[in-house]
N, C-alpha and C positions, 0 to 999 in steps of 0.2 A: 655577600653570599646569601644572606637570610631574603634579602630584597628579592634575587635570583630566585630562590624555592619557594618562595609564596608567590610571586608569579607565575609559576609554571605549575602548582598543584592552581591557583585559579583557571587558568586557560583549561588545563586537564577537567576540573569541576565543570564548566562551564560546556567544554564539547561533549562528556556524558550524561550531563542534564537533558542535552539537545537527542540525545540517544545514539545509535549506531548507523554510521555511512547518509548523515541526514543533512539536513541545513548549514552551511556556514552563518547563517544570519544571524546579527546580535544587536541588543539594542541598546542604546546611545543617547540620553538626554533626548528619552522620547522619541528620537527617531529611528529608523530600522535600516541598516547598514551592512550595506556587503549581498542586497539580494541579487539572486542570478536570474536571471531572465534567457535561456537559452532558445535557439531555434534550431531545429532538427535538420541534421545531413537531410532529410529527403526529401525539406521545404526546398523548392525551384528559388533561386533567387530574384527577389524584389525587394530592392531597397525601401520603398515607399511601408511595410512592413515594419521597419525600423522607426520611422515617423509616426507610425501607428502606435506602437508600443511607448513611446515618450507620452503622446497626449493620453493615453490611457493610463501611464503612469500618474501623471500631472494632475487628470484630474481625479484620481483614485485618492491621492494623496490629502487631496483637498475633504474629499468627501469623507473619508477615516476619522481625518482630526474634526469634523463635524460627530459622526457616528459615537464616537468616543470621549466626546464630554471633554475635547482638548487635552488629549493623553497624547495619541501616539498621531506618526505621519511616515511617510519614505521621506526617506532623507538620501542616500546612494544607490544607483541598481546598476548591475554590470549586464551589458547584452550581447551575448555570446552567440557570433556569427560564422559561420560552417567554414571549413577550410575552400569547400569549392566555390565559393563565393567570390567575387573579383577583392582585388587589394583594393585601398583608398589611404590618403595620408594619414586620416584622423582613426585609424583602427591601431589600436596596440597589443601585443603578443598577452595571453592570459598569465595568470601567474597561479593560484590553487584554484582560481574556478575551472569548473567541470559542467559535464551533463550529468555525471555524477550526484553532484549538491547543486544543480538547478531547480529553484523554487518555482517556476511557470516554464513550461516547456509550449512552445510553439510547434506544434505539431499536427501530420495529417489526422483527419478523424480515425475514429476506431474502428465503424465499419461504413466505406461510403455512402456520401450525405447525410452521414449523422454527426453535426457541426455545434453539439450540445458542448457547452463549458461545465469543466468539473474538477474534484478534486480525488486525485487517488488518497484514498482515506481506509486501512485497515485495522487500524486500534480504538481503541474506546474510547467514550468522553474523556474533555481535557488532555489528551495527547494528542501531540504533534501529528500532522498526518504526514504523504510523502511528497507530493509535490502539483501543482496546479497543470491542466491539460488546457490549453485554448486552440483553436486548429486555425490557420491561415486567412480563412474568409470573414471568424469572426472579427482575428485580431481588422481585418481592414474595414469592416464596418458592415459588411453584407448580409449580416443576424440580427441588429439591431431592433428590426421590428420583432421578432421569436423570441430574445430575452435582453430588451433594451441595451441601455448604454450600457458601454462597456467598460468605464473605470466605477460606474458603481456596482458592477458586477464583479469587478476584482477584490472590492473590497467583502462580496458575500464569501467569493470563494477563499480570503484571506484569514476570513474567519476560521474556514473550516481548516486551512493548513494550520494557521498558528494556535489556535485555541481549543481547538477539536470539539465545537460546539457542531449540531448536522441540523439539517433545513426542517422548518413549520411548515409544510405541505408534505404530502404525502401522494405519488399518482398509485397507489397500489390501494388505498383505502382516502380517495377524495372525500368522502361524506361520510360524516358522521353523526350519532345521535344525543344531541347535546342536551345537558342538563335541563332544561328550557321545553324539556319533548319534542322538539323540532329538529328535522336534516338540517347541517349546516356543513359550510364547507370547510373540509377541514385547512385549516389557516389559523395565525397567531398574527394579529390580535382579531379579535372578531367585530371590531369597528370598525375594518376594512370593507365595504360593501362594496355588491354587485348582485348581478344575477344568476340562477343554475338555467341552463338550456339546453336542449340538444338544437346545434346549430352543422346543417353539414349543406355543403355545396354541392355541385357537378355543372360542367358545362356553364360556368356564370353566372348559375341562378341560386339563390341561398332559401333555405326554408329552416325556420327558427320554432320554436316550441317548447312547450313547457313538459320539468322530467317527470317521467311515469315510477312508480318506484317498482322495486324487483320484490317476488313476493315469498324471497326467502330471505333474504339479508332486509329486508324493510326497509331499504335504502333507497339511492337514485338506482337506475338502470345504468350500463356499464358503458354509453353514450355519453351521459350527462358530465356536462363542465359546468364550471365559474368562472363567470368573465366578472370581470372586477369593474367598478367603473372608473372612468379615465380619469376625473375629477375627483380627488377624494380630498380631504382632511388629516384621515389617522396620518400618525408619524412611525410606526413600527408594523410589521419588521423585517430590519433587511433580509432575518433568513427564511422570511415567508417570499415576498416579493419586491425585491429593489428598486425594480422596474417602475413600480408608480413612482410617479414625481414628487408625491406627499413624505414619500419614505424617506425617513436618513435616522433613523437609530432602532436598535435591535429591542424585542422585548423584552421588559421588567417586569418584577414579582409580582407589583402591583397589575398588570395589564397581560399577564401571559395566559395563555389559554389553556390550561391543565387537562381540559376533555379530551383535546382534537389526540388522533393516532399519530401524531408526529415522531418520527426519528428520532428528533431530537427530544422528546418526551421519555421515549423509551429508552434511548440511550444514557441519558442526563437526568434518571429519577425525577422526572416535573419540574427540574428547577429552569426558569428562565434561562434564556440567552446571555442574559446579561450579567444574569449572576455566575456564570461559569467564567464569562470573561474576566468578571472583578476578581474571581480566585487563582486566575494563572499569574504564575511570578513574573510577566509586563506587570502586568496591574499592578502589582503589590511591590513592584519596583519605581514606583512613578510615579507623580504629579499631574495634576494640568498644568498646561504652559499659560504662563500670561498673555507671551504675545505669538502674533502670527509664527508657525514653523518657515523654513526658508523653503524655497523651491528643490525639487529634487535634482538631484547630479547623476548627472548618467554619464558613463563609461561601456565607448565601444570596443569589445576583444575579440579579434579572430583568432579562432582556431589553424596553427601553423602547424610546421610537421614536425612530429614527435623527437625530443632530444634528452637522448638517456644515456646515463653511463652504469654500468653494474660495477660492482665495489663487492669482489668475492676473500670471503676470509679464508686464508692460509695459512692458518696459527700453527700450533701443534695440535690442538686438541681436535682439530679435524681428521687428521688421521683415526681417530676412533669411531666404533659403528658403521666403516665404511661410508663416513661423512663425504670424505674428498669426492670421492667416485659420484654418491648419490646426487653429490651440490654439480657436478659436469654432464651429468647426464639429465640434468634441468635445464642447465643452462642454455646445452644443444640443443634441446625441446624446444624452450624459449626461442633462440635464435635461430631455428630453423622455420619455425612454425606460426608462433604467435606475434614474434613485433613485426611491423608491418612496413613495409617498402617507402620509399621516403624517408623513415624512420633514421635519424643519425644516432648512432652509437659507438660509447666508447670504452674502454676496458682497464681496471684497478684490481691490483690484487695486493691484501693486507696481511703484513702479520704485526709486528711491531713497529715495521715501516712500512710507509706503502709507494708501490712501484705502479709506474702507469703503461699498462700492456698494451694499449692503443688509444690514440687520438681517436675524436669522431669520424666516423666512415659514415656516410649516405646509402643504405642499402636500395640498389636499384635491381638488383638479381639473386642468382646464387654463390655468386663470384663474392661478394662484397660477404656473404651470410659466413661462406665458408674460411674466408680470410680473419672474421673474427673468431669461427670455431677453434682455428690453431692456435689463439694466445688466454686460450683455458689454461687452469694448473696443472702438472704433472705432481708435484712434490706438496706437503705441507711441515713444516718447523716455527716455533718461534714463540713469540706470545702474543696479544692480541691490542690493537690499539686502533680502533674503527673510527678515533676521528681523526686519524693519518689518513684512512681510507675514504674516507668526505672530504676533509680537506683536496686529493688530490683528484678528486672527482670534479672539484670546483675549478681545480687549474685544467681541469679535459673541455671544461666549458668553456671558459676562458680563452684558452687554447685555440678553442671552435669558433674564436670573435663573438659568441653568447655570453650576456650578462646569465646569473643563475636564476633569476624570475621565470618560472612557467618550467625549466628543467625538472628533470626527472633520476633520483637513484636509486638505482635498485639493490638494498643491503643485503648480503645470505649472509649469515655468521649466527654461530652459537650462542656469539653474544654475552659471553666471560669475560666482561670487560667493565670494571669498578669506574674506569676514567671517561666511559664516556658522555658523561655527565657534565664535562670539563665544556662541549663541544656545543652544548642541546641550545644557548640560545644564538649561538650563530647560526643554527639548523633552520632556528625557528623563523630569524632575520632576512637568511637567505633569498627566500621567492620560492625554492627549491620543492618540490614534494618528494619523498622518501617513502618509498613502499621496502617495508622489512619482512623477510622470509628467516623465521628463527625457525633454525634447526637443531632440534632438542630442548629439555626443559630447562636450561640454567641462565637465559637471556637477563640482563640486567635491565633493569627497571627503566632504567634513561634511557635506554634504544628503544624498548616497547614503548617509549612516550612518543619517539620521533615521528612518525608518523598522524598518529593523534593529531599534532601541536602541526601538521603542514597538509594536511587532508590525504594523506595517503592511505594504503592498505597497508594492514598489520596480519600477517598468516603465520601461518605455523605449520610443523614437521617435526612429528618425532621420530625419536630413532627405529621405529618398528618399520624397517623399506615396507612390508609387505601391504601395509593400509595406501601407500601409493602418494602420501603425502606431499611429500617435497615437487613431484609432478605435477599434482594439480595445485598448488602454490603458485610455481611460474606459468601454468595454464590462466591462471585467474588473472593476470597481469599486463591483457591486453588494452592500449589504448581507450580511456573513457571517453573519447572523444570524436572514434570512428563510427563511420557508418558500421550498423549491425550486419548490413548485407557482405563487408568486408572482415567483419570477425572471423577467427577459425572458434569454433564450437566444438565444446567437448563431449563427447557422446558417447565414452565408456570410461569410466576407472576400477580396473580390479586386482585384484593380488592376493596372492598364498602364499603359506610356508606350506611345501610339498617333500616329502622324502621320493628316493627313486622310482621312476616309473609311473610314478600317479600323475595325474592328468589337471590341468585349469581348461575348463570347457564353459563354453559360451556362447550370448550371439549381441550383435548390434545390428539396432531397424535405421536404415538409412534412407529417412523419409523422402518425398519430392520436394521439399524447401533447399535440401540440401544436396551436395556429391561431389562440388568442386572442390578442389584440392586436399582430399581424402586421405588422411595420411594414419596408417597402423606401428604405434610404438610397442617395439616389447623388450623388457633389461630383465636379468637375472644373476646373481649373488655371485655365482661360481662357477658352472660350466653351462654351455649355451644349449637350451633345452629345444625337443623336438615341435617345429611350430608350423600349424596346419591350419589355415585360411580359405574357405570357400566362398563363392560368390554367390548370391539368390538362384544361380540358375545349377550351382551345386560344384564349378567346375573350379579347382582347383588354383590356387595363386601361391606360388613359391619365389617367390623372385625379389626377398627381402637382402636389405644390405647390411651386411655386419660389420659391428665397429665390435671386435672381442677385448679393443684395448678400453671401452668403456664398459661393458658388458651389456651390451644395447643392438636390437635390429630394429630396423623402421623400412617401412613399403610407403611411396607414394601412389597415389592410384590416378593415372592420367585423364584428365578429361574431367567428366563427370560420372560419378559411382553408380553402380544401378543400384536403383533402387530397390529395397526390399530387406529382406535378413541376413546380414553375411554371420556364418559362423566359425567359432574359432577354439581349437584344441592346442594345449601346451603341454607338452610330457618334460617332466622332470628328468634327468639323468644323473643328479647327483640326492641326496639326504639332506635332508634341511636346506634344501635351495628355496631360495625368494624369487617369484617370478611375477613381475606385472604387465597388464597390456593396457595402452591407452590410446582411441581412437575420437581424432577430431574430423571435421569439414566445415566446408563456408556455407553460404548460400550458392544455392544454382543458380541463381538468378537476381539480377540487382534488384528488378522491380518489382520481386514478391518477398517479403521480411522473411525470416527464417523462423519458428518456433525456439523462444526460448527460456531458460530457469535461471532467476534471478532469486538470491537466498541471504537471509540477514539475521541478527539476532537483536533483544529489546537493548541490549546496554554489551560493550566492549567491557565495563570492569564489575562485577556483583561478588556481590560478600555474603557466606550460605547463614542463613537459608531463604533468600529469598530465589523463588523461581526463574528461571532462565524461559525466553518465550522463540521458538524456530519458526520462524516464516520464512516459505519458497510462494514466489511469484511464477503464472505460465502466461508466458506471454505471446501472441503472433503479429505482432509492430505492438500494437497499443490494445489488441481485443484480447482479453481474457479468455483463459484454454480453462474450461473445470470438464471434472471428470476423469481426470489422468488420476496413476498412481504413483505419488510421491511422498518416497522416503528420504528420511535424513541421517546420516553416520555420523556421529559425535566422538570424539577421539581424546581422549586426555592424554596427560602429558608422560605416563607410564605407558603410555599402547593400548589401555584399554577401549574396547570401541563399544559404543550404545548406539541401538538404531530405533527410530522414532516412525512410525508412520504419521504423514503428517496430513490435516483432514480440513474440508472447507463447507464445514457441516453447519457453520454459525452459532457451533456452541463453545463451551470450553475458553480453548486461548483463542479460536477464531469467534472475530467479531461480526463476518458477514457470510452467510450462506452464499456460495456459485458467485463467488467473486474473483477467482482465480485466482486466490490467495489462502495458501494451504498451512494452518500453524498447530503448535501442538506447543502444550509445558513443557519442562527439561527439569527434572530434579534429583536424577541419578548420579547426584558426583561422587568421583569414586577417590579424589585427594585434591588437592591443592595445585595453583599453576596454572597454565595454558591448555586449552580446548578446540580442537579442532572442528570445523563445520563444515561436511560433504552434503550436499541434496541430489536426489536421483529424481526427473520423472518419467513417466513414462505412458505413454499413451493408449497401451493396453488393446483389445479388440472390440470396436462395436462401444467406447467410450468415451473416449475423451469428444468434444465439441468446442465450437465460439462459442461464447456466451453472447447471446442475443438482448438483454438485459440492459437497463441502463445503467449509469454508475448510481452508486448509493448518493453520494454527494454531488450536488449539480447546481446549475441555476435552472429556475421553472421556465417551462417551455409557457410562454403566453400565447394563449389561443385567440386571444380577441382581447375587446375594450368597449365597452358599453359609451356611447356617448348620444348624447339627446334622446337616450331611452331605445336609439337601436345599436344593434352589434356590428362593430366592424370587425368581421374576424380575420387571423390570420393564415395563411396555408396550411393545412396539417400537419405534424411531424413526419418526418419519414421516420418509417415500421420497417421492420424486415421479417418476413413469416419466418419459422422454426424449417418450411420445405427448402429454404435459400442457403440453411446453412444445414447442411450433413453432417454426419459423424468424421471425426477427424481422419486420416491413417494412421496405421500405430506408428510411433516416435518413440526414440530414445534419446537423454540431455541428460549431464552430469555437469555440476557447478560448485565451485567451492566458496565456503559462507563466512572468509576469514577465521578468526580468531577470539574468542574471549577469555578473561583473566579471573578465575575463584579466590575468594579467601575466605580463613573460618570457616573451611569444612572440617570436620569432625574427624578423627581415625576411627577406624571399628567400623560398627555397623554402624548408621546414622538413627536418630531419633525419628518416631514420625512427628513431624509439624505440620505436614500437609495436610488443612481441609479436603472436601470436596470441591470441586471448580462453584462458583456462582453458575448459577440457571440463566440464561438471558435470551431464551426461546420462548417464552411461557407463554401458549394461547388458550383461552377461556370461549368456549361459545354455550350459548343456552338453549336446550333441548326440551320443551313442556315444560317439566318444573323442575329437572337438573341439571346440575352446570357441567362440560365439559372439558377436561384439561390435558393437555399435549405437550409435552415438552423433551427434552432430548438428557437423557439420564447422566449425572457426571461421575465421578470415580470414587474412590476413597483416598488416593493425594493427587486434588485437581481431578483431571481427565483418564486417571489410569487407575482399572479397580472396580469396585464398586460399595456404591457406599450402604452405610447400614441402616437406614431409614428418611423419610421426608417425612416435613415438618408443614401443613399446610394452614393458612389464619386467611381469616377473610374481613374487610372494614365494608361500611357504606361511607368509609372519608376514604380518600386517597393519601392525603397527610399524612392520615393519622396511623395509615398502615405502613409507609414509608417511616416516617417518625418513629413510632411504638410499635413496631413486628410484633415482639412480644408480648405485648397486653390484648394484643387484638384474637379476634374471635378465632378457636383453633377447631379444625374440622377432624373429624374420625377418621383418621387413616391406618386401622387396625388392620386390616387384609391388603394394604400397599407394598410390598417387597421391592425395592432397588432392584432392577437390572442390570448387568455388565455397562461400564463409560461407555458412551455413545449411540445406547438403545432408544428405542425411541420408547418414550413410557406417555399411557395415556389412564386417566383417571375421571371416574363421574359421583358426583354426590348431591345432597340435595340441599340448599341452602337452609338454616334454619335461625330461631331469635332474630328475625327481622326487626331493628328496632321502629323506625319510621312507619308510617301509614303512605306516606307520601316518597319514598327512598325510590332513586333513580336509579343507581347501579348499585353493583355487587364488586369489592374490587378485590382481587389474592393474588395473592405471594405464596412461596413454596422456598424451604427453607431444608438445604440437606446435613445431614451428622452422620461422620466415620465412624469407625469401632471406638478410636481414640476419645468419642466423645467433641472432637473439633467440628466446627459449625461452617456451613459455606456461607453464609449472608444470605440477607433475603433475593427473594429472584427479582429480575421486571416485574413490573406488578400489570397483570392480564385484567378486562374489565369486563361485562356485560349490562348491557340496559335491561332494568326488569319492565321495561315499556314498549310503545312499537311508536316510537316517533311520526309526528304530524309533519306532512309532506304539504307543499303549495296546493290549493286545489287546483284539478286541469278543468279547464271549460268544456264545454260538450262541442265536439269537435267538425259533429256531423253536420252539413250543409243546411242549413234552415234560412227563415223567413219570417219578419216579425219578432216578437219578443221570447225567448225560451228562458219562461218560469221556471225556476231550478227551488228556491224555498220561499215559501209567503209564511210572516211572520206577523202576530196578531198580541200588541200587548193596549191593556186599559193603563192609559195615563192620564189621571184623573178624571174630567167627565168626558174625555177623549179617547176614542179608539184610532193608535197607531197602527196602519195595516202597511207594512215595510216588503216590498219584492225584490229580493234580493235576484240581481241578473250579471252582467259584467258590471254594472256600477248598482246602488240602489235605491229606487225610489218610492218615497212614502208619503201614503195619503191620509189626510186627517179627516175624520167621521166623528159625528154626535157617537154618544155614548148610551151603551142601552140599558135598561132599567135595570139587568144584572152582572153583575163585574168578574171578574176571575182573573185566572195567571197568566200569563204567556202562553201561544197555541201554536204548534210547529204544525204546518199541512206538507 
């Protein structure tokens, strides 16, 4: 038994190391096992695809264990192939991979012809990102020239998933003024050469030139590139440009480029590339290997159609809170609504034994839905024993001629159950994944593991009906395997405790993505309340169907919805009645994605006081929606509910401005136990948009390649103007964000521990002879609040002000006052104690303190040149004839006068010397 609990607290350590809803991958005597390689429902089917993805595995592989100093390699990759896909012998059914925990999604671009490779990355250095994007044309080879091969390309973007280091270029600040006084490109390492040009074509004909600088940033002009040359030497760095042929390792402390405006600069405090990798626990888990790794093994899975049994608890203690009821009119939800056609399911009901309600049924209709709606519970008694209820869920597969690999159960139970522990590593052996819906706070620790330990969803429902809980639980529990265009999407959840006569009023935007199979749920506690539904165009909809034996009506709406606002009023007729309404729809249309909100938290288990961090995703297929407004309801396990506005402002807990990814701190806990996570967004008027933008992490787009001194460039990117994409429609989406687990919170009021968040916005520019500074205000705990003073130091080392914050030079900020979290605060002062004569930048940090006296860390650190950087000189441009003297230089070198004309090359003549001598003479 001890063998048993220390295996299953490592598997548990090990998947919250990985974080929440993330990677299956793990790694393995160096090699990396278990990665998913998915390809997207709405890739067209081409096997040749599949061939593409082995070679790019094979030789990524290869290229890694070069990169990495013989540490790591692939070792297994699973490549998960769409259900519409033809069958073949060599394909086998999945078993916990998903699109879910797929680490490279093969996927259409984000916004037509744009075939850039990236990583969706929204957390900080050294964290895991979410998962690698490659689109179809590159996987087959037809990018190649735009950002080279493509297995050394998987290893830049590999970085940025597993190690959360981000790229040494930058397209938003290409040049820079480096220490040296000179523009350079910005790049790591800078013995990478090539040349800056503005080269642009039309019609066949190219015209190349030297860059003119802008005469306000003293920079290149906003033309100018660097084309690298084709032939180089250096060896780093992959997350500058992999693409050269010279490149196969990342850079080191010794060769990093600490000037350039790199991401990864700013994100990773100046430490190398490399040094971030040797801190992550691979590194610090591992060895180099002596000898060669072996070749990779790939395994092909398609996606088949979904086979699930629900395992509903009928103890006693479900009678309480009106469990039984709420757990049946989920379940109807569920199976009316959410699993999906095809879908085989089959029916368990447990108390201390468990009884099988139905075999697998193949849901082809409504015929099939409603056959399993009848073998719901009527009664609950007994006591609780849920691995009777698994067990005979395993005999309903069985049953079905399915082995339990790739099955699916769906557990509701309160979860009063001391023995189901007895059960957890047969759960774990199975194949099986187990999504568990705990209703109420007294779940047993071994059930909340089940899921964890088989890649399922862990939710939660407390007993408060009115937050709507337990409904969007089994809303959240559609298929991670289907096409999005076939999801039903949840687009309202609300609820009251109302006494008589008072009203639940509303509305839901039912945008153009969506309308198809439009369905309005409404349940209520006690007596069935007055319920009035209007269309966009104002006219009335009555014609809902009641089930009073569950305390439930639901409208489907035929067709497609119209578009626009329906609104909706609920009158109470009884006192303390709970009344909820919850409306979903599909997409309208298979071949346009729907808009939608995808929501997670940093970690499923934390212990207070460390912070809780909420991120909602807006997605429309793959292009980032900013601009909405979304909030999130946080729910603990008493019914208390917290609501977070959550912001993509790129401060605080979000790490990227207009990334479509909206987060916020969480430190309000109100006890111990289970937490619930709802996100709203909403699209608002005249707001939300695509983001046009490219992703933060990417491979560089190569523009060309310098060879025998001329440029062969490549097409230019495809752009898309800001006129191509309009403001969105307003939208409404509602999404549930599973479950996490507290411990060691405090009773009473809580202590403040919370600093102010870290600053990680901080920009500095130089105005005459003052510096200017911007940056986004944070709170007084993290993001909420405001804090009680800034702390501002400036170096002329960059170390040494990273290293020693507070030894370094502190600036007067007597008249600076904090703003409210998330103001924007700007500040000017004048540098002073210059120590050098010759000192190239200015560099500061800004450093916040609570009333507590608690400290947020220094910020990014912001720089300025106190120089105006030397640019290439441009030749004189205009048409001429003959020689065009530009400077005649006149020096006595001994009884010789060197008279030097400098032109495109120079040449110098030797003359006697005249009776009297002097300096050097510029004409």
């Amino acid at each position: 038994m001890m063998g048993f609990s220390r295996r299953v607290v490592f598997l548990l350590l090990l998947y919250l190391l990985q974080g929440s809803d993330t990677s299956l991958v793990r790694l393995n005597e160096n090699g990396y096992e278990d990665i998913i390689i998915a390809i997207d429902p709405a890739v067209p089917e081409d096997v040749t695809i599949i061939e593409h993805i082995k070679e790019m595995v094979t030789k990524a592989s290869t290229y890694l264990f070069e990169a990495t100093e013989k540490r790591f390699f692939f070792k297994n990759v699973s490549i998960l192939i769409p259900e519409s896909w033809s069958n073949k012998p060599e394909y086998r059914r999945p078993k916990q991979e998903s699109y879910k925990h797929a680490d490279v999604k093969i996927a259409p671009p984000t916004l037509k012809g744009r075939d850039e490779p990236y990583t969706r990355q929204f957390t900080e250095c050294e964290k895991k990102a979410e998962y690698i994007h490659f689109t179809p044309d590159f996987v087959l080879g037809r990018k190649q020239n735009e950002y080279g091969d493509s297995g050394k390309l998987l290893v830049h973007e590999w970085a940025h998933l597993r190690w959360g280091v981000f790229d040494e270029y930058n397209e938003d600040q290409p040049f820079y003024s480096a220490s040296s006084k000179k523009i350079e490109a910005t790049r790591c390492s800078t013995s990478i050469t090539g040349v800056n040009r503005v080269h642009t074509c039309q019609g066949g004909s190219c015209i190349t030139r030297r860059c003119r600088t802008n005469s306000t940033t003293k920079l290149y002009e906003k033309d100018c590139q660097f084309f690298p040359d084709k032939v180089q030497s250096e060896k780093s760095s992959i997350m500058f440009m992999q693409s050269i042929d010279s490149v196969t390792a990342f850079c080191k402390k010794e060769n990093h480029n600490r000037d350039a405006p790199t991401l990864h600069n700013m994100k990773c405090k100046y430490r190398s590339t490399w040094e971030v990798i040797s801190n992550s626990e691979d590194f610090k888990n591992s060895t180099p290997m002596e000898m060669s790794p072996s070749p990779t093994f790939f395994s092909l899975l398609r996606i088949g159609e979904r086979i699930l049994c629900l395992v509903l608890d009928v103890s006693g203690s479900m009678t309480s809170y009106n469990r039984l009821n709420r757990m049946n009119q989920g379940a109807k939800y569920f199976l009316s609504q959410i699993i999906e056609n095809r879908a085989r399911v089959g029916m368990v009901h447990f108390s201390s034994q468990a009884t099988i309600k139905s075999e697998l049924i193949q849901i082809n209709s409504d015929i099939e839905r409603n056959k399993l709606l009848k073998t719901l519970p009527t009664g609950a008694s007994g006591g609780t024993s849920i691995c009777s209820g698994i067990e005979a869920a395993f005999q309903v597969f069985n049953h079905g001629g399915y082995q339990t690999d790739g099955t699916e159960i769906l557990l509701l139970s309160d979860g009063e159950d001391s023995t189901a522990k007895n059960c957890i590593d047969k759960v774990k052996d199975s194949g099986a994944v187990v999504h568990f819906i705990a209703l109420g706070p007294s779940a047993d620790l071994a059930v909340t593991n089940m899921p964890i330990l088989t890649g399922g969803k862990h939710l939660y429902a407390s007993d408060e009906a009115q937050n709507n809980g337990l409904i969007d639980a089994f809303g959240a529990l559609a298929s991670e395997n289907a096409d999005i265009t076939q999801k039903s999407l949840q687009l309202e959840s609300n609820g009251a405790i109302l006494n008589n006569s008072l009203w639940l009023n509303g509305t839901v935007v039912i945008d153009s993505t969506l309308g198809k199979d439009t369905f309005f749920l409404v349940t209520w506690s006690q007596k069935v309340p007055a319920i009035y539904l209007r269309d966009p165009k104002g006219t009335q909809i009555t014609n809902f169907t009641m089930d009073t034996a569950s305390k439930m009506a639901y409208l489907s709406i035929p067709g497609t919805a119209q578009v626009g606002v329906w609104t909706y009023n609920l009158e109470s007729k009884e006192n303390s009645e709970i009344v909820t309404i919850t409306v979903t729809s599909r997409a309208a249309n298979s071949s346009v994605p729907p808009i939608i909100v995808n929501s997670k938290v940093n970690t499923d288990t934390n212990s207070f006081p460390s912070p809780m961090i909420v991120y909602a995703e807006v997605l429309q297929g793959y292009t980032p929606i900013i601009g909405a407004r979304v909030t999130a309801t946080i729910e603990s396990n008493n019914g208390n509910t917290e609501e977070l506005l959550l912001l993509d402002n790129g401060a605080g807990a979000d790490a990227f401005k207009d990334d479509g990814v909206y987060s916020r701190y969480f430190t309000a806990y109100s006890t111990n136990g289970r937490y619930s996570l709802k996100v709203r967004a909403d699209g608002g008027t005249n707001s939300a948009r695509r983001s046009l933008r490219h992703p933060s992490s990417r491979a560089a787009y190569i523009p060309g390649w310098v060879v025998d001194g001329e440029i062969q460039g490549n097409p230019p990117r495809p752009e898309t103007t800001e006129a191509t994409q309009p403001v969105l429609e307003n939208f409404s989406r509602t999404a549930s964000g599973g479950a996490f687990v507290m411990s060691n919170v405090p009773s009473g009021s809580l202590p403040d521990l919370y600093p102010p968040s870290q600053i990680t916005d901080l920009q500095a520019t130089l105005d005459g002879e003052n510096i200017h500074l911007t940056w986004t205000a944070p709170g007084d705990d993290f993001d909420v609040g405001k804090a009680q003073q800034y702390i501002i130091r400036t170096s002329e080392n960059i170390i040494d002000l990273r290293d020693n914050f507070d030894n370094s030079l502190r600036v007067d900020t007597t008249n600076l006052t904090p703003q409210e979290a998330n103001s924007k605060e700007t500040f000017a002062f004048k540098p002073e104690n210059i120590a050098e004569e010759n000192a190239t930048y200015i560099f500061i940090a800004i450093e916040s303190v609570d009333k507590s006296n608690l400290h947020s860390g220094p910020s990014n650190i912001a720089q300025v040149a106190l120089f105006t950087p030397q640019a290439e000189p441009i030749p004189d441009e205009r048409p001429r004839s003959g020689v065009s003297v530009s400077t005649i230089v006149l020096s006595v070198v001994g009884s010789v006068v060197l008279v030097c004309i400098i032109v495109s090359t120079t040449v110098c003549i030797l003359k006697k010397k005249r009776p009297s001598s002097g300096a050097a003479t510029t004409f």
